[in-house]
C-alpha positions as CSV (number, residue, x, y, z in Angstrom):
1,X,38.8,77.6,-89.1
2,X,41.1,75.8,-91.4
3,X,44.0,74.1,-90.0
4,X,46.4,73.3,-92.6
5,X,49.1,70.4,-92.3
6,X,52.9,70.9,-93.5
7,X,54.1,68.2,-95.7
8,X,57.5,67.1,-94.7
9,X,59.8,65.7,-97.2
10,X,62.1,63.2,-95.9
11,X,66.3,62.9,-97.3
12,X,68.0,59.5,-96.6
13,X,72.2,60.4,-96.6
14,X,75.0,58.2,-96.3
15,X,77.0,59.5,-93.1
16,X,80.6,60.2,-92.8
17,X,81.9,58.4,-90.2
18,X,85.5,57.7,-89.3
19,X,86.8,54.0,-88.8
20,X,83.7,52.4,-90.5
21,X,84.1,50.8,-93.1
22,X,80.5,49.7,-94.3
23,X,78.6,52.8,-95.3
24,X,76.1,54.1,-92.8
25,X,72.7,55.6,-94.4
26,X,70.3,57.9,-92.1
27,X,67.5,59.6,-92.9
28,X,65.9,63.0,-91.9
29,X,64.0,65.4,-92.7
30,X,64.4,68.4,-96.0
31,X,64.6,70.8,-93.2
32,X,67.5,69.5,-91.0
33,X,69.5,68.0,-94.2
34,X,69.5,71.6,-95.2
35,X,71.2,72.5,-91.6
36,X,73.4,69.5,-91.7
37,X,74.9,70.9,-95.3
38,X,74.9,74.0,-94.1
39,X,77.0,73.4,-91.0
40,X,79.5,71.0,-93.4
41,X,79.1,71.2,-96.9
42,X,79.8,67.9,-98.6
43,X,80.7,66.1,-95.4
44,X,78.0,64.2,-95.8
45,X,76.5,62.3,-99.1
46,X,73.2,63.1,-100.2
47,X,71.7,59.3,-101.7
48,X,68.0,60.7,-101.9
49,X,65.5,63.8,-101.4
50,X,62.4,64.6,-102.2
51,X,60.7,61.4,-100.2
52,X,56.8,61.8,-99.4
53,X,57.1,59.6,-96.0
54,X,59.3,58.4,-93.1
55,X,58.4,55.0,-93.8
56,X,59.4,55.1,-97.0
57,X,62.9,56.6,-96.3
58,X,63.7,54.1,-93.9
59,X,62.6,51.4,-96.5
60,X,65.3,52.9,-99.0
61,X,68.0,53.6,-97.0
62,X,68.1,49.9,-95.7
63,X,67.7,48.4,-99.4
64,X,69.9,51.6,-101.0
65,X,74.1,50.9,-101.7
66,X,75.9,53.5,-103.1
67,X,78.7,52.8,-105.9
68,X,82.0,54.6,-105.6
69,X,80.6,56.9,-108.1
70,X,78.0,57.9,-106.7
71,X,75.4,55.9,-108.4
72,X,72.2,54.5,-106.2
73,X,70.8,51.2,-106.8
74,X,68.8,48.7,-105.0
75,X,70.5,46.3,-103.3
76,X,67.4,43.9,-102.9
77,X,66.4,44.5,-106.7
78,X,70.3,43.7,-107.6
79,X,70.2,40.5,-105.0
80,X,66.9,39.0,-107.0
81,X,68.6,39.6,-110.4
């Protein structure tokens, strides 16, 4: 019998919270960023989808900033520059 294994893509978002005023990113996965937009669209900023690993996610959401536009750099690639 085959047993086949779901691939999970992983989301990192910057969360809305009130009386902070550094960003805070988090990361989860495709399945419950859909549930978070779903219960508030927009509440929440999407910064990335479409991630192959948790590891990786983590990686960018500590070294990800987020420009007033919108725009997503890499604040570790900016910092060596």
């Amino acid at each position: 019998m085959r047993i086949l294994k779901q691939v999970a893509s992983w989301v990192v978002y910057r969360m809305t919270l009130q009386g902070k005023k550094a960003p805070v990113h988090a990361i989860c996965e495709q399945s419950e960023w859909d549930a978070i937009e779903l219960a508030r669209p927009g509440y929440h900023l999407l910064i990335k989808s479409g991630i192959v690993n948790e590891g990786e996610a983590e990686r960018f959401a500590r070294g990800a900033t987020v420009a007033a536009e919108g725009e997503v750099t890499d604040s570790k690639a900016t910092a060596r520059n």
